[in-house]
N, C-alpha and C positions, 0 to 999 in steps of 0.2 A: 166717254162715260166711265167713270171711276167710283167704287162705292171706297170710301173712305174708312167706316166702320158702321156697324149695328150693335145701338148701346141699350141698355133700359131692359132689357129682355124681358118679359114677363112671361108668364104660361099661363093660359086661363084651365081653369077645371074642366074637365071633360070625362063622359064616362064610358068612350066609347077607345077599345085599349088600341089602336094602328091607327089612330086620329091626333097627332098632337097640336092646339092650338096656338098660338104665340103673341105678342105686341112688343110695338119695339120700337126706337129715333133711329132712322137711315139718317148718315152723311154723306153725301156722296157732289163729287165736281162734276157739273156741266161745262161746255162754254164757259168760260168769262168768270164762273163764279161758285162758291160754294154755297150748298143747301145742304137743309136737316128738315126731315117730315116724320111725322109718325106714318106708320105702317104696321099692317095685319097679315099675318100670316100662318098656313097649314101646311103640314106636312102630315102625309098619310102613305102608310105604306099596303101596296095591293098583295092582294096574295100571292101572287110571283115573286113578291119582296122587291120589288122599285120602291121609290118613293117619288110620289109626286108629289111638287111644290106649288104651292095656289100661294102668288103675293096681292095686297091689295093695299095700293097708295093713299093713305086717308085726305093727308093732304091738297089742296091744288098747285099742281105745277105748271110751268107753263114751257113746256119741252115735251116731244115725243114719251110717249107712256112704255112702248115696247121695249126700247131698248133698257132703258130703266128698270124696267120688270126683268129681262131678261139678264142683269146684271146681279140683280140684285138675287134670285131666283143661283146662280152659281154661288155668290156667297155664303147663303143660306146653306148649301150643302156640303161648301166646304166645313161652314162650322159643324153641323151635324155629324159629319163624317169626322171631324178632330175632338169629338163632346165637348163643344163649347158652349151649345143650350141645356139650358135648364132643363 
């Protein structure tokens, strides 16, 4: 599992300030082939200052969801952690 990139970034309005909401095209290699889905994602930071990442694949795939998520779930932080989201 390889994410390729997350493009399209969008940020929905929100008015709650350690809630930020997100949308976005995942690329990412399976097996055998390449895929692109939309995907929904949050990042919220707790009061201890983590940040927990909630992803949610809009699309239907047809491969294990977890690893995917959990792939995808590192990339997200790395961008956040280099300010590459909006």
């Amino acid at each position: 599992m390889t994410i390729l990139s997350i493009s399209n970034i969008e940020r929905k309005e929100n008015f709650i300030y350690y809630r930020r909401e997100f949308t976005g095209t995942a690329a990412y290699e399976i097996p055998g082939r390449t895929v692109q889905g939309s995907i929904e994602f949050t990042i919220e930071t707790t009061p201890l200052g983590k940040k927990d990442i909630h992803v949610k694949i809009i699309d239907q795939i047809d491969y294990p969801t977890i690893p995917l998520t959990k792939a995808l779930k590192e990339t997200i932080a790395l961008m956040d952690s280099e300010g590459k989201l909006p």
